[in-house]
LOKEGU-830605 format. One record per residue (C-alpha): residue number from 0; chain; x, y, z. Coordinates in nm, 3 decimals, m for minus. Layout:
N
- NUM | A | X | Y | Z
...
REM end
This chain:
422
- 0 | A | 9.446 | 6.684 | 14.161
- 1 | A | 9.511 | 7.046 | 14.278
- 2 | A | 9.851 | 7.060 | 14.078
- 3 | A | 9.729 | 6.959 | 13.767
- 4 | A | 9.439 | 7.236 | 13.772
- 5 | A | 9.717 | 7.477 | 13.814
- 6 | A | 9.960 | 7.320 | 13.551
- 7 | A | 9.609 | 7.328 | 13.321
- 8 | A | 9.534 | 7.688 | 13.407
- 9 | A | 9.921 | 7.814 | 13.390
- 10 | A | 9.832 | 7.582 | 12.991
- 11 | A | 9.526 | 7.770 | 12.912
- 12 | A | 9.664 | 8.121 | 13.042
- 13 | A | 9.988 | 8.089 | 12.802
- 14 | A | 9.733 | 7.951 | 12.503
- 15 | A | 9.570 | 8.322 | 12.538
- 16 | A | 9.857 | 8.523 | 12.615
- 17 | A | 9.959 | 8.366 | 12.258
- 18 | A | 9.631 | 8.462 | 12.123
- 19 | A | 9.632 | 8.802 | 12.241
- 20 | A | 9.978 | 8.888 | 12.103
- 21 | A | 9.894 | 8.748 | 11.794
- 22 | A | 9.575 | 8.947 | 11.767
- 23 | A | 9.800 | 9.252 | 11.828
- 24 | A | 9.889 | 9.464 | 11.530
- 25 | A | 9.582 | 9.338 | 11.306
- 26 | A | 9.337 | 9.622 | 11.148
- 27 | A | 8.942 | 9.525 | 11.209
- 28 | A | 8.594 | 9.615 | 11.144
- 29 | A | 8.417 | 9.814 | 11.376
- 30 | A | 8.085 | 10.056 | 11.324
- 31 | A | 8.186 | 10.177 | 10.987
- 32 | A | 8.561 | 10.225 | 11.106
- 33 | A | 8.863 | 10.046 | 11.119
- 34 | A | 9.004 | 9.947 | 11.450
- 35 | A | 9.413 | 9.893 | 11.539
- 36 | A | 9.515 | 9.839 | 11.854
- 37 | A | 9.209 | 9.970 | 11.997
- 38 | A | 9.248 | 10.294 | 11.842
- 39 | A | 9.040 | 10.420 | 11.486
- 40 | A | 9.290 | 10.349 | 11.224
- 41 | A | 9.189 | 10.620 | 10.969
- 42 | A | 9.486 | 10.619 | 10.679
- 43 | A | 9.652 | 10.774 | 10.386
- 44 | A | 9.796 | 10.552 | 10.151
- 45 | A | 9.951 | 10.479 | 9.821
- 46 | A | 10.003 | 10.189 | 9.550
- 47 | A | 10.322 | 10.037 | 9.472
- 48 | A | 10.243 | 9.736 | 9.263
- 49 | A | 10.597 | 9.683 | 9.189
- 50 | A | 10.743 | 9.604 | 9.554
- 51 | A | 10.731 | 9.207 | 9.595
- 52 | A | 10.930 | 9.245 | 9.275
- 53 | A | 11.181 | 9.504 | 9.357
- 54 | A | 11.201 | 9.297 | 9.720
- 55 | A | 11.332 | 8.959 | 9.523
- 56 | A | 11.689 | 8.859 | 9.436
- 57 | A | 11.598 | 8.802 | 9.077
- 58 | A | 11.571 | 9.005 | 8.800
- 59 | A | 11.440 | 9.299 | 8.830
- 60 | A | 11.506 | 9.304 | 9.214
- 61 | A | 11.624 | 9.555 | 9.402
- 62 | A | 11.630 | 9.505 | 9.801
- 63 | A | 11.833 | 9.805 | 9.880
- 64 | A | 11.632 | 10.072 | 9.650
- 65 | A | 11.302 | 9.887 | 9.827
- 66 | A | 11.408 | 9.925 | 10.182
- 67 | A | 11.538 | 10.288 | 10.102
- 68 | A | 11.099 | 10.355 | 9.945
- 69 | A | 10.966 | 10.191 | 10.229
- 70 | A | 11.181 | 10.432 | 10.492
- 71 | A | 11.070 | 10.671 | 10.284
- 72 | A | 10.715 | 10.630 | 10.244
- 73 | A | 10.694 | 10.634 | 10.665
- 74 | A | 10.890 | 11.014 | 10.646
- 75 | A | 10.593 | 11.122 | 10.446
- 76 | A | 10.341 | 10.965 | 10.682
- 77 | A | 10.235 | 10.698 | 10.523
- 78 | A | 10.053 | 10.393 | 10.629
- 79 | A | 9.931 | 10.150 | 10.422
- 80 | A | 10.056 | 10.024 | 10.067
- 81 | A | 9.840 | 9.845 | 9.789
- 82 | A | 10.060 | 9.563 | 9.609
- 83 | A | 10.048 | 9.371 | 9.331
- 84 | A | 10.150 | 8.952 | 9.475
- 85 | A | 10.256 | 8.872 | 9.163
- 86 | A | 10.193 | 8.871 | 8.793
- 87 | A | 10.006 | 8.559 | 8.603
- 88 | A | 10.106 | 8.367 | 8.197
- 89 | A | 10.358 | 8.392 | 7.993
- 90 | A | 10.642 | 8.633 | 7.981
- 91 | A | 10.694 | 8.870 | 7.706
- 92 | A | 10.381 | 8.978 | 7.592
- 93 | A | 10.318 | 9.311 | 7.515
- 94 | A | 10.267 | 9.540 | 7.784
- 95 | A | 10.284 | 9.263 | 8.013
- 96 | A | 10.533 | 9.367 | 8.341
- 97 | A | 10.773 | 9.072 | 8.431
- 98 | A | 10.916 | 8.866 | 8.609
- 99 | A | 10.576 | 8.698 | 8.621
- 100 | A | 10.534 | 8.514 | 8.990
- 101 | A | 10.305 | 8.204 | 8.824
- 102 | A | 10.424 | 8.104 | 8.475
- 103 | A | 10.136 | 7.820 | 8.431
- 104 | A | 9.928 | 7.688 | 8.625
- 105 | A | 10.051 | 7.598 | 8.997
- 106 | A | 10.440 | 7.674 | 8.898
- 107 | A | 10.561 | 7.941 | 9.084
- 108 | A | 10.892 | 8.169 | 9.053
- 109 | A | 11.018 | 8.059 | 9.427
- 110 | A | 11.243 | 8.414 | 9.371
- 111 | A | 10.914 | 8.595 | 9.366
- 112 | A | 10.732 | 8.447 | 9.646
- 113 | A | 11.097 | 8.499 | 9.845
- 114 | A | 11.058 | 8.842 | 9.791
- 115 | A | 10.718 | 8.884 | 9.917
- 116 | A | 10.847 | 8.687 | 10.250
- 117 | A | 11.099 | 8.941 | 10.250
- 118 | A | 10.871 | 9.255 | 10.201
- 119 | A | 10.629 | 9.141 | 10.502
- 120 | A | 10.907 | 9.112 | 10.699
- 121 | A | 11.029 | 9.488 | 10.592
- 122 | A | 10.652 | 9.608 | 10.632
- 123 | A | 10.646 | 9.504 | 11.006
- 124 | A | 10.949 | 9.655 | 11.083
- 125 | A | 10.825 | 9.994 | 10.992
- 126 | A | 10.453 | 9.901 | 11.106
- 127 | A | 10.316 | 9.974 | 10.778
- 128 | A | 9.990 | 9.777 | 10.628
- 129 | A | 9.904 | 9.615 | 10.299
- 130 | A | 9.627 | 9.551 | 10.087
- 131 | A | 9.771 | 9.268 | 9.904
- 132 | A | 9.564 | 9.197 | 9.583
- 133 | A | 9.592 | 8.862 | 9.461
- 134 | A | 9.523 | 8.901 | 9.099
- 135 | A | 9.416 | 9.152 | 8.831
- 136 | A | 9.102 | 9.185 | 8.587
- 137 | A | 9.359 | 9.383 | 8.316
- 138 | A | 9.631 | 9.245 | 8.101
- 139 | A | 9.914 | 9.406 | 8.228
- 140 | A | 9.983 | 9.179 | 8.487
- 141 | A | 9.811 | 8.819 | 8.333
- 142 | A | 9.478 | 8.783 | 8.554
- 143 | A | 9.219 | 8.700 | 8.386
- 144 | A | 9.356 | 8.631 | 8.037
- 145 | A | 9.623 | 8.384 | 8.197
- 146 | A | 9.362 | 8.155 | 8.367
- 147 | A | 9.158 | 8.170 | 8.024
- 148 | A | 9.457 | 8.089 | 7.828
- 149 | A | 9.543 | 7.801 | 8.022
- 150 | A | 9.197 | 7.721 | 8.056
- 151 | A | 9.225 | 7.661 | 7.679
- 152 | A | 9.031 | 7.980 | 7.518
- 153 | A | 9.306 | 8.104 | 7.327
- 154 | A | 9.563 | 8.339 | 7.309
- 155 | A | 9.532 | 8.614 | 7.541
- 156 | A | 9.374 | 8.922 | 7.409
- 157 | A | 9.587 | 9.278 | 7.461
- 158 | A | 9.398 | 9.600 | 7.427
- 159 | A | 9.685 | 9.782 | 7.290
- 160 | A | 9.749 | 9.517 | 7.005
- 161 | A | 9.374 | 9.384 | 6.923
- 162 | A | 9.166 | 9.701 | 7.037
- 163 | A | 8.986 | 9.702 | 7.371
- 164 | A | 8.636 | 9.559 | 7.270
- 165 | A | 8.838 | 9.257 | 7.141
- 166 | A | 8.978 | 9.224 | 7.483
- 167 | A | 8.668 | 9.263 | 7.683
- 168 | A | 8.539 | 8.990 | 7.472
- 169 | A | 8.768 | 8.813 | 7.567
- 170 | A | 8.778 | 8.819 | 7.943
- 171 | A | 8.413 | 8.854 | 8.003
- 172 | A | 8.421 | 8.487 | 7.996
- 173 | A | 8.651 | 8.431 | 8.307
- 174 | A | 8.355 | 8.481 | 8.548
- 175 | A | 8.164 | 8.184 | 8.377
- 176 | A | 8.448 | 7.986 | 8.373
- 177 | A | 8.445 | 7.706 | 8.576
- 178 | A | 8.824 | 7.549 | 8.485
- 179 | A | 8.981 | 7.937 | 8.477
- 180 | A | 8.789 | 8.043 | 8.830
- 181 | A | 8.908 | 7.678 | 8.977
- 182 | A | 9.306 | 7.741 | 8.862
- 183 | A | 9.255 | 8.089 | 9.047
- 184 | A | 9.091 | 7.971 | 9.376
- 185 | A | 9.421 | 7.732 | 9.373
- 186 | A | 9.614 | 8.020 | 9.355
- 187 | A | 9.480 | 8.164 | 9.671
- 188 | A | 9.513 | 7.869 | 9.848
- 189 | A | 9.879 | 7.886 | 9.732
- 190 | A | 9.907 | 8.219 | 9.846
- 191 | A | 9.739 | 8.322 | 10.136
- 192 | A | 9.809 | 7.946 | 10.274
- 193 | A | 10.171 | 7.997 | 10.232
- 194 | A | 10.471 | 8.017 | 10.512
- 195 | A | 10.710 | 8.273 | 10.574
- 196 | A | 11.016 | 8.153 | 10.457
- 197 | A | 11.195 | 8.410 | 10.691
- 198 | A | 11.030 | 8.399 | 10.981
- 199 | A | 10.899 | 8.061 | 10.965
- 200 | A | 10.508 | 8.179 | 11.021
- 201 | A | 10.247 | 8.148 | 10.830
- 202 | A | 10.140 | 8.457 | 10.652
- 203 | A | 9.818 | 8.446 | 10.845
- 204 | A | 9.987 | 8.544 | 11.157
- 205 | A | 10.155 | 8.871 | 10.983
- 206 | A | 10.110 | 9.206 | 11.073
- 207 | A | 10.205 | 9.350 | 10.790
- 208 | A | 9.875 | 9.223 | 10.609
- 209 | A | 9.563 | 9.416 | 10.639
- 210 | A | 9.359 | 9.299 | 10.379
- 211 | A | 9.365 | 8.998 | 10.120
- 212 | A | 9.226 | 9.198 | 9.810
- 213 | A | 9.017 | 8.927 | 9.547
- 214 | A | 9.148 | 9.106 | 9.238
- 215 | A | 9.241 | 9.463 | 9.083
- 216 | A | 8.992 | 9.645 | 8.972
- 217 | A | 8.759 | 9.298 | 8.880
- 218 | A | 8.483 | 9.323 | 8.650
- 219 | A | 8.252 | 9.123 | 8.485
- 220 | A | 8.242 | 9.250 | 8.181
- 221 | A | 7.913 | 9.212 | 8.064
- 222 | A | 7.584 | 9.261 | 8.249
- 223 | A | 7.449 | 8.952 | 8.181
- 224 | A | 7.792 | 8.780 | 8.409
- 225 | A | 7.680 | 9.015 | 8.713
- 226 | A | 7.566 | 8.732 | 8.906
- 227 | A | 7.826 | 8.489 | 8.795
- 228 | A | 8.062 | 8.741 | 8.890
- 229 | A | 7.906 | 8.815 | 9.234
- 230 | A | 7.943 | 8.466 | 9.312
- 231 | A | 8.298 | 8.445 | 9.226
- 232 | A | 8.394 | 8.711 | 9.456
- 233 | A | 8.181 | 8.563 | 9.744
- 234 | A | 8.363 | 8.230 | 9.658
- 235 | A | 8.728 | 8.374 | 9.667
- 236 | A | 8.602 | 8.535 | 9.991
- 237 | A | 8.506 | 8.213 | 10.172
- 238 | A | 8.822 | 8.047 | 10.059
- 239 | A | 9.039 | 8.283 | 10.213
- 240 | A | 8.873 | 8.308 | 10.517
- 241 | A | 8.886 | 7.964 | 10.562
- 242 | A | 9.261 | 8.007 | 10.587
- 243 | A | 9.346 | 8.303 | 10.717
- 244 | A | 9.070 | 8.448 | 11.012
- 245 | A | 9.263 | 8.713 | 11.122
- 246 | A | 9.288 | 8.946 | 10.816
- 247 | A | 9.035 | 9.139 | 10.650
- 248 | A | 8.884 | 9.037 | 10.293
- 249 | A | 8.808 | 9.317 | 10.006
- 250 | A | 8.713 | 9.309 | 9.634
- 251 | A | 8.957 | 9.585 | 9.501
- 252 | A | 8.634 | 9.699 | 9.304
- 253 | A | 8.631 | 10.075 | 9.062
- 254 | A | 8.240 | 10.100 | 9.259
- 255 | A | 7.988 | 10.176 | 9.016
- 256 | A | 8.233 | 10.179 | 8.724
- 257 | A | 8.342 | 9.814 | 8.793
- 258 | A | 7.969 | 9.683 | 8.815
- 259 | A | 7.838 | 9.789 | 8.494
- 260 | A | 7.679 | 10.076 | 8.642
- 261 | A | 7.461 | 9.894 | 8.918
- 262 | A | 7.469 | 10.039 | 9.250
- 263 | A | 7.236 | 9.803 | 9.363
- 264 | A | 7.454 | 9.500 | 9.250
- 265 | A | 7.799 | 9.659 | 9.439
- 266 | A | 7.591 | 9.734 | 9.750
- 267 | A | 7.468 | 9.410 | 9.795
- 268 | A | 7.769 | 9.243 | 9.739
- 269 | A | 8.010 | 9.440 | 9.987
- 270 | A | 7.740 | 9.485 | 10.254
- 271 | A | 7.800 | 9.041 | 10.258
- 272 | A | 7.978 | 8.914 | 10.578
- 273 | A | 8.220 | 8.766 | 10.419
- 274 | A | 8.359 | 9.117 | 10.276
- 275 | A | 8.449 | 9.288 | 10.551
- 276 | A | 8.485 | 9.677 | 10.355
- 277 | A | 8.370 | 9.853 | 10.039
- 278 | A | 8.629 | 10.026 | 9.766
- 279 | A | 8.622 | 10.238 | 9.493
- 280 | A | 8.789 | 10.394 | 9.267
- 281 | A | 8.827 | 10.743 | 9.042
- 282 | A | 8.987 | 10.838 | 8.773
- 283 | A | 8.891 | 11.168 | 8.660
- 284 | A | 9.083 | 11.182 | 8.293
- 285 | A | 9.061 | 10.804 | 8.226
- 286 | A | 8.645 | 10.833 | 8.266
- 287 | A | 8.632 | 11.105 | 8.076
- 288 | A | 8.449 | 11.348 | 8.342
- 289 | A | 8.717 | 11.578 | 8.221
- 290 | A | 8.845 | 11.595 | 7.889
- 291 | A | 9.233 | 11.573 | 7.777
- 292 | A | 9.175 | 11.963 | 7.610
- 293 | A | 9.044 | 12.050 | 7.981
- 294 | A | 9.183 | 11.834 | 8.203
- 295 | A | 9.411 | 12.144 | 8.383
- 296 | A | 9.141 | 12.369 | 8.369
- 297 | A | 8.827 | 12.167 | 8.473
- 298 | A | 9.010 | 12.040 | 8.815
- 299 | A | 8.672 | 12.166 | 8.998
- 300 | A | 8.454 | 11.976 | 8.791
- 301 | A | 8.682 | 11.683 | 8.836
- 302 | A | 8.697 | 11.767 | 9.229
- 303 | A | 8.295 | 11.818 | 9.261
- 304 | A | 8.239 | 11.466 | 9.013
- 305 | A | 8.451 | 11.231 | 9.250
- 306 | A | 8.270 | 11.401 | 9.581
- 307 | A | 7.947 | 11.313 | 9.421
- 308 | A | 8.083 | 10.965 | 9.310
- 309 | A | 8.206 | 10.873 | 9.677
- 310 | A | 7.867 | 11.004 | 9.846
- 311 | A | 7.702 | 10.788 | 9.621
- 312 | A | 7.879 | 10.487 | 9.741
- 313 | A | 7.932 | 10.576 | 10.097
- 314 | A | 7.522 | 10.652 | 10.156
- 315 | A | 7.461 | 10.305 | 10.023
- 316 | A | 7.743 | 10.103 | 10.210
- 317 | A | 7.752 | 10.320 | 10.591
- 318 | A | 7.340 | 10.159 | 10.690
- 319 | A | 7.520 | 9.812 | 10.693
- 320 | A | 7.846 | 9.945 | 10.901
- 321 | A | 8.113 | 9.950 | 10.617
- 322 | A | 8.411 | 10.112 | 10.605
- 323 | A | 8.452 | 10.263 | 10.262
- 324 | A | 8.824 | 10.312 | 10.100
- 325 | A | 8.948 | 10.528 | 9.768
- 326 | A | 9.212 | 10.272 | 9.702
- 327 | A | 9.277 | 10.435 | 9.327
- 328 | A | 9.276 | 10.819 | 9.217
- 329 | A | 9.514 | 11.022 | 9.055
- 330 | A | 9.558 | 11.328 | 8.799
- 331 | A | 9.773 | 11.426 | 8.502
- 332 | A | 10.062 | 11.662 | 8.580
- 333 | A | 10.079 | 11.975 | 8.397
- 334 | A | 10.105 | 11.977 | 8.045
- 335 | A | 10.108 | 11.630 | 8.035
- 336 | A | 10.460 | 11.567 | 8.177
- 337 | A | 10.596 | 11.253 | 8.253
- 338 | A | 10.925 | 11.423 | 8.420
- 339 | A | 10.971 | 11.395 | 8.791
- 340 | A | 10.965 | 11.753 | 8.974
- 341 | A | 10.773 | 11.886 | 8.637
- 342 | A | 10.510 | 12.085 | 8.735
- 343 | A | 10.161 | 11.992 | 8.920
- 344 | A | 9.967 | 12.236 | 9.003
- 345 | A | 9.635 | 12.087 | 8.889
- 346 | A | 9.740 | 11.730 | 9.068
- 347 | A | 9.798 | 11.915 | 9.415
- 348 | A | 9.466 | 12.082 | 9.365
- 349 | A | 9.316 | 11.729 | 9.298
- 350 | A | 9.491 | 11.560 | 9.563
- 351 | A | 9.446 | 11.843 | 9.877
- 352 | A | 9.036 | 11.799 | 9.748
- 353 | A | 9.067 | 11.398 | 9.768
- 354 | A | 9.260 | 11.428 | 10.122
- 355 | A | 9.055 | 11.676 | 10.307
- 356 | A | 8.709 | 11.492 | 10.225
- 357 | A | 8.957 | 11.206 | 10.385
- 358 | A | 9.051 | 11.412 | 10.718
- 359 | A | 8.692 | 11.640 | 10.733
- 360 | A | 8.438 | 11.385 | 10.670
- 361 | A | 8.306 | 11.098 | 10.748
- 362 | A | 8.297 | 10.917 | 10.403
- 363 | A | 8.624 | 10.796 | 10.368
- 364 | A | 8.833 | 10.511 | 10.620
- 365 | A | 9.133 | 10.558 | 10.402
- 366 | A | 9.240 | 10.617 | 10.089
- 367 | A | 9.549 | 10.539 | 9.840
- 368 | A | 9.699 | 10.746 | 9.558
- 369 | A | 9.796 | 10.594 | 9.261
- 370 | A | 10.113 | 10.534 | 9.229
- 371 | A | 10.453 | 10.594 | 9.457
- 372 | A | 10.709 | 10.587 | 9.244
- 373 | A | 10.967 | 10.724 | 9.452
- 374 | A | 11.345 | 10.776 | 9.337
- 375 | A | 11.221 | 10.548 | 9.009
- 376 | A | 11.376 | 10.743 | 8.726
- 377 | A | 11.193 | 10.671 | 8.383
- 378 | A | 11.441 | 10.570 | 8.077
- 379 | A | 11.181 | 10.516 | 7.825
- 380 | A | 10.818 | 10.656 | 7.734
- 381 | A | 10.725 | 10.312 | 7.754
- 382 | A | 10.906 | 10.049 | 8.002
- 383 | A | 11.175 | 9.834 | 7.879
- 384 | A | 11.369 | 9.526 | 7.983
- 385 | A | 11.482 | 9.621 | 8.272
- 386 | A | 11.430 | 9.971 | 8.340
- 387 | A | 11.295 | 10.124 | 8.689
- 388 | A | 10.963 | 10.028 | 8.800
- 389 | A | 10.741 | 10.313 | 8.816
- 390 | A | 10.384 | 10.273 | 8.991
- 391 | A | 10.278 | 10.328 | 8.613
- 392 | A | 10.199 | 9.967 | 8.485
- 393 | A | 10.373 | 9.866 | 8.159
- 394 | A | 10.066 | 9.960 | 7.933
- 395 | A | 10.104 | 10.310 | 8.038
- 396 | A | 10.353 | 10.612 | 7.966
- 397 | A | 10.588 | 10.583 | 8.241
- 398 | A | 10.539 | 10.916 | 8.522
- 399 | A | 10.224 | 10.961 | 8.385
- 400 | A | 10.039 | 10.918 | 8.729
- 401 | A | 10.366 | 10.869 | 8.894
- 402 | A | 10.440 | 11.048 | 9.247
- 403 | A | 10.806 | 11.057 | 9.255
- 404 | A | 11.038 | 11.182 | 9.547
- 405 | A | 11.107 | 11.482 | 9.335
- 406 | A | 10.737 | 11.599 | 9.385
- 407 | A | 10.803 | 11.822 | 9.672
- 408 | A | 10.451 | 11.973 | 9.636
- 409 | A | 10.294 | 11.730 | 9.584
- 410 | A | 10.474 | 11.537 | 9.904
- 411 | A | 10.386 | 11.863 | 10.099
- 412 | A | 9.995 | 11.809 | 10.055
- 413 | A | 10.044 | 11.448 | 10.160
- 414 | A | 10.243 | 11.494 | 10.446
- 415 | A | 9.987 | 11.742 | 10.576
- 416 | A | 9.709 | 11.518 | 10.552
- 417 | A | 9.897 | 11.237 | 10.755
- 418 | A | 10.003 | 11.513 | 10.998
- 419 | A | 9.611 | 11.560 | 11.076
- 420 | A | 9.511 | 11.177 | 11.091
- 421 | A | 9.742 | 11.115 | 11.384
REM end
């Protein structure tokens, strides 16, 4: 009897020496903070949309240029990357980026999803994190038009070509959409379900991953689909927990801006359980706060406006023990340049403001600037079949929010900031 108690004990022992490794490397929740390794894991970060693409063998791929972003990214200090998983509907719309990872419902561009196994495995190499956002409320990458497509409510609707009120008119109906929500909760099961093809582990055990993200940017719409919209968020949540316990869930919400101007309704839903930290996000010239006439002259309004905008949010969400991230922000270079190394002077004013509330205050767990483009080298105003991926999405000029390698001030500023978070 003695031997087997010690072959059962040697059992159990091994079962959580396995647990504990596995736990190791995984970002939690902890009094407002985020927790690695024991340690407050307080972060600067960027967005790079494009990089499950760029990591395929496919078109549009490009491992090497990837690997050489990635190695270049942790030079600068950074430590955490917000990406796109894939695009959603039919190629070649307008302003639609492509290859698209699901091209109807439940087919999937194997290439794609090869790419992302390849890109987790890159990501723990270098220890970096992601905040891997699973689909989008905007056109430029399907979302919410392709699940109401296929859901039968017609063509999808593009801002560009049929005017924006035509498109929120459109998508407003996604939330109250049982068929379209149901095609999308598939998808996460697809997703964050899913093996490593690589490594042969599921994705649930990977490092790399610090967050599942429900959507970019999602919105209702309308104020009347608040609650619909609530729910759906709360829903996605649930699924992916039930899959995947180790990783942190978040909305990808704008804040205020994404809730149709109800505090009340974005507090309530990210103080939840099942959402385990708030985000927001600012955009300065896009919102209007400053105008395109003053948008180099008025960086202190634009500064004191997104201070008052995260205060907001972080007094509502810190009582319930929230981390709260900027996951989005950026600013125009000078004279509204698109070249990389033109001049940005009002940018690196914007960005040292955004960083040091980041370092110096409480309010912020971590942010990300929008977007790391890198050694990307623009070919056309507007992208083209196949041209460089630029963090700019392909309904926007390309460089036109773009950090590019040739940025050296604005790298400087960054690399300071990271230089005072470790």
């Amino acid at each position: 009897m003695e031997k087997y108690r010690k072959i059962l004990l040697t059992a159990v022992i091994f079962v959580l020496m396995g647990m504990i490794a596995s736990a190791k490397g995984f970002v939690t929740v902890s009094d407002g903070r985020f927790i690695l390794d024991g340690k407050p894991y307080k972060y600067v970060g960027t967005n790079m949309w494009q990089a499950t693409i760029m990591a395929s063998e496919g078109r549009g791929g490009n491992r090497a240029k990837l690997l050489r972003e990635l190695d270049h990214l942790k030079r600068v200090g950074i430590s955490n990357v917000r990406i796109l998983v894939g695009a959603e509907g039919p190629e070649g719309l307008n302003s639609h980026i492509k290859p698209v990872l699901q091209t109807a419902p439940g087919v999937y561009n194997d290439t794609i999803l090869q790419g992302l196994d390849l890109l987790l495995v890159e990501m723990e190499k270098r220890d970096l994190r992601g905040v891997f956002y699973l689909t989008n409320s905007w056109e430029w990458s399907g979302g919410y038009s392709a699940y109401l497509q296929w859901a039968g409510f017609g063509d999808a609707k593009i801002p560009r070509v049929d005017g924006y009120d035509a498109y929120v008119d459109y998508v407003k109906h996604f939330v109250s959409s049982d068929s379209a929500k149901a095609m999308y909760y598939r998808h996460i099961r697809r997703i964050v379900g899913r093996t490593n093809s690589i490594t042969g582990k599921p994705y649930s055990e990977s490092a790399a991953i610090m967050s599942w993200q429900i959507a970019n940017e999602p919105r209702p719409f309308s104020k009347d689909g608040l609650p619909a919209f609530c729910e759906f968020l709360l829903t996605s949540a649930r699924i992916i927990k039930s899959i995947d316990s180790n990783h942190l869930v978040s909305t990808g919400s704008e804040g205020l801006v994404g809730f149709e101007m109800n505090l009340e309704w974005w507090t309530k839903l990210h103080s939840a359980p099942e959402i385990d930290y708030a985000n927001i996000h600012i955009w300065p010239c896009t919102w209007r706060w400053v105008t395109r006439e003053n948008v180099f002259t008025a960086v202190d309004k634009a500064c004191a406006d997104s201070r008052n905008y995260i205060k907001e949010h972080y007094d509502a969400i810190s009582p319930y023990g929230k981390p709260l991230v900027l996951e989005e922000f950026g600013y125009h270079r000078d004279a509204f340049s698109f070249t990389p190394g033109s001049p940005t002077k009002a940018r690196d004013q914007y960005y040292k403001y955004i960083l040091d509330i980041l370092t110096d205050t409480p309010m912020l767990a971590g942010c990300n600037f929008w977007a790391w483009s890198g050694d990307a080298r623009p070919s056309n105003l507007w992208w083209q079949e196949w041209d460089d991926f630029c963090g700019d999405p392909a309904q926007e000029e390309q460089g036109l929010y773009s950090v590019f390698s040739a940025d050296k001030s604005t790298l400087k500023i960054i690399k300071k900031a990271t230089a005072r978070l470790r």
